[in-house]
C-alpha positions as CSV (number, residue, x, y, z in Angstrom):
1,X,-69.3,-138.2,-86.2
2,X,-68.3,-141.7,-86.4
3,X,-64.7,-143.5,-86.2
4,X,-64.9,-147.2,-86.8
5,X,-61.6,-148.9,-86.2
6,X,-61.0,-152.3,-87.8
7,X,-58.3,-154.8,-88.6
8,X,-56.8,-156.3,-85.0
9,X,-56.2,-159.8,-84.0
10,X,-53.5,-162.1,-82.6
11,X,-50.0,-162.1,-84.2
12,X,-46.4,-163.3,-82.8
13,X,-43.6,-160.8,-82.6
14,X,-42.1,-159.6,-86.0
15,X,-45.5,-160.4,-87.5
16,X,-46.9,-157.2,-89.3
17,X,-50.6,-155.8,-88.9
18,X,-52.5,-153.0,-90.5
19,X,-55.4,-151.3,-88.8
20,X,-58.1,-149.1,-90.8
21,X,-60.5,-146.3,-89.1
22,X,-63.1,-145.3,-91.5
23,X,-64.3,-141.8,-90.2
24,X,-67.8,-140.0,-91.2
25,X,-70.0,-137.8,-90.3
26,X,-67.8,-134.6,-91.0
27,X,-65.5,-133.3,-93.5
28,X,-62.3,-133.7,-92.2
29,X,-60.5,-131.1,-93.5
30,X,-58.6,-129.1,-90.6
31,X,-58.4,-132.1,-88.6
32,X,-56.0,-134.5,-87.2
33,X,-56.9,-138.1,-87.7
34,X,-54.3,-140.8,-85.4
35,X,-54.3,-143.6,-83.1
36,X,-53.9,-144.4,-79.3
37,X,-53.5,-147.2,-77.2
38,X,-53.7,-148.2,-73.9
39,X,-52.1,-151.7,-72.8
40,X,-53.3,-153.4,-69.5
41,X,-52.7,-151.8,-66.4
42,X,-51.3,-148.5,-68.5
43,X,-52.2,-145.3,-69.3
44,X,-53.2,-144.1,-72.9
45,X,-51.1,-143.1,-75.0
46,X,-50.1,-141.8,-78.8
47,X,-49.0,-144.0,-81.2
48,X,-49.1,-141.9,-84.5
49,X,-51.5,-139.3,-86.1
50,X,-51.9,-137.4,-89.3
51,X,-52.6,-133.8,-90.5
52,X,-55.4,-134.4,-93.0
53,X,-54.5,-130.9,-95.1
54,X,-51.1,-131.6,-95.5
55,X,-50.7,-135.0,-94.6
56,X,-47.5,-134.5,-92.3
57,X,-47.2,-137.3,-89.6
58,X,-46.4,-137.4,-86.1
59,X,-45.4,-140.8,-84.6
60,X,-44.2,-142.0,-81.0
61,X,-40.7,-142.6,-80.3
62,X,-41.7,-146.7,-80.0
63,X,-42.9,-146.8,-83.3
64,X,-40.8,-144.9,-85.0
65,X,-39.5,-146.6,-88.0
66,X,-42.1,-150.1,-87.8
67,X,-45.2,-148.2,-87.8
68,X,-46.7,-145.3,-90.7
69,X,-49.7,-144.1,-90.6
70,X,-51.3,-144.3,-94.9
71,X,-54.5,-142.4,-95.5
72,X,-56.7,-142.4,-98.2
73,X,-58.5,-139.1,-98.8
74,X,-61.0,-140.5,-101.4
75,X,-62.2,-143.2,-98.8
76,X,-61.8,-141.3,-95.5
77,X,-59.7,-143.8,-94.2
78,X,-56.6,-143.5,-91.9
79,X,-55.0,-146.7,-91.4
80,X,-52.1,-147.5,-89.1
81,X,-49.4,-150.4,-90.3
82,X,-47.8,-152.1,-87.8
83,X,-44.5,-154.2,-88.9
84,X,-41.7,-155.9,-86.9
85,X,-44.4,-156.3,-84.2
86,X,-43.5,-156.6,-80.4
87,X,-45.0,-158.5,-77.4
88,X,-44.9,-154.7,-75.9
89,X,-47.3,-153.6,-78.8
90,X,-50.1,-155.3,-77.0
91,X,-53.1,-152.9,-76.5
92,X,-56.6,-152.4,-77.4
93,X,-55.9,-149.4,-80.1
94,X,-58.0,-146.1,-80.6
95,X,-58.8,-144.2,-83.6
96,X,-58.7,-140.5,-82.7
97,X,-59.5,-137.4,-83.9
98,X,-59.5,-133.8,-83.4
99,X,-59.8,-130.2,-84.6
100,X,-56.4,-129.0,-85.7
101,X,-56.6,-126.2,-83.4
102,X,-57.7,-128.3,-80.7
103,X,-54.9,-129.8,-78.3
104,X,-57.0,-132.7,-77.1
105,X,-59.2,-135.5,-79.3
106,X,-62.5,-134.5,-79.9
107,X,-63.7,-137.8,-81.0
108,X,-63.0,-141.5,-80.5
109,X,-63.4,-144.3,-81.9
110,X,-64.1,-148.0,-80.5
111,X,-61.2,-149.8,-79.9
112,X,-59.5,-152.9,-81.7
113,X,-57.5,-155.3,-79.8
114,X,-54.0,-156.2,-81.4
115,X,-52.3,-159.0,-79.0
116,X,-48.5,-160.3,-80.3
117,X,-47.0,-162.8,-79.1
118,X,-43.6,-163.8,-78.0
């Protein structure tokens, strides 16, 4: 299993951003696909994830409303858009995924740095 994130860089605050994880090895059917990140000196934490089946999405109350998380079945991508971007959004950001019956990821992917700004 592989999760290749891609896509982050250095923006300023209200810039937008999109981020792409291109997942193999598996089919991904009955999984949750998402994203994590971890800022300096903080824990881990969710940002936004994805049933792959039914597509339903979960996101952190931070995000809510700037951020969706698009997939694209065909390509096995799950990508996370980030608009109205904050100097607080500033993290190295995981690609995640686990079995839908599982409570914690399974798999993770190597992290992309997104730094905004002020």
């Amino acid at each position: 299993v592989q999760l290749q994130a891609f896509g982050g860089g250095l923006v300023q605050a209200g810039d937008s951003l999109r981020l792409s994880c291109a997942a193999s090895g598996r089919t991904w059917t009955n999984h949750v696909m998402g994203w994590f990140r971890q800022a300096p000196g903080k824990e881990r934490e969710f940002v936004a994830d994805i049933t792959w089946n039914l597509g339903s999405r979960n996101y952190a109350d931070s995000v809510k409303g700037r951020f969706t998380i698009p997939r694209d079945n065909a390509k096995n991508t799950v990508d996370l858009q980030m608009n109205t971007l904050k100097p607080e959004d500033t993290a190295v950001y995981y690609c995640a995924a686990r079995r839908s019956a599982s409570r914690n990821v399974n798999w993770w992917g190597q992290g992309t740095l997104v730094t905004v700004s002020s």
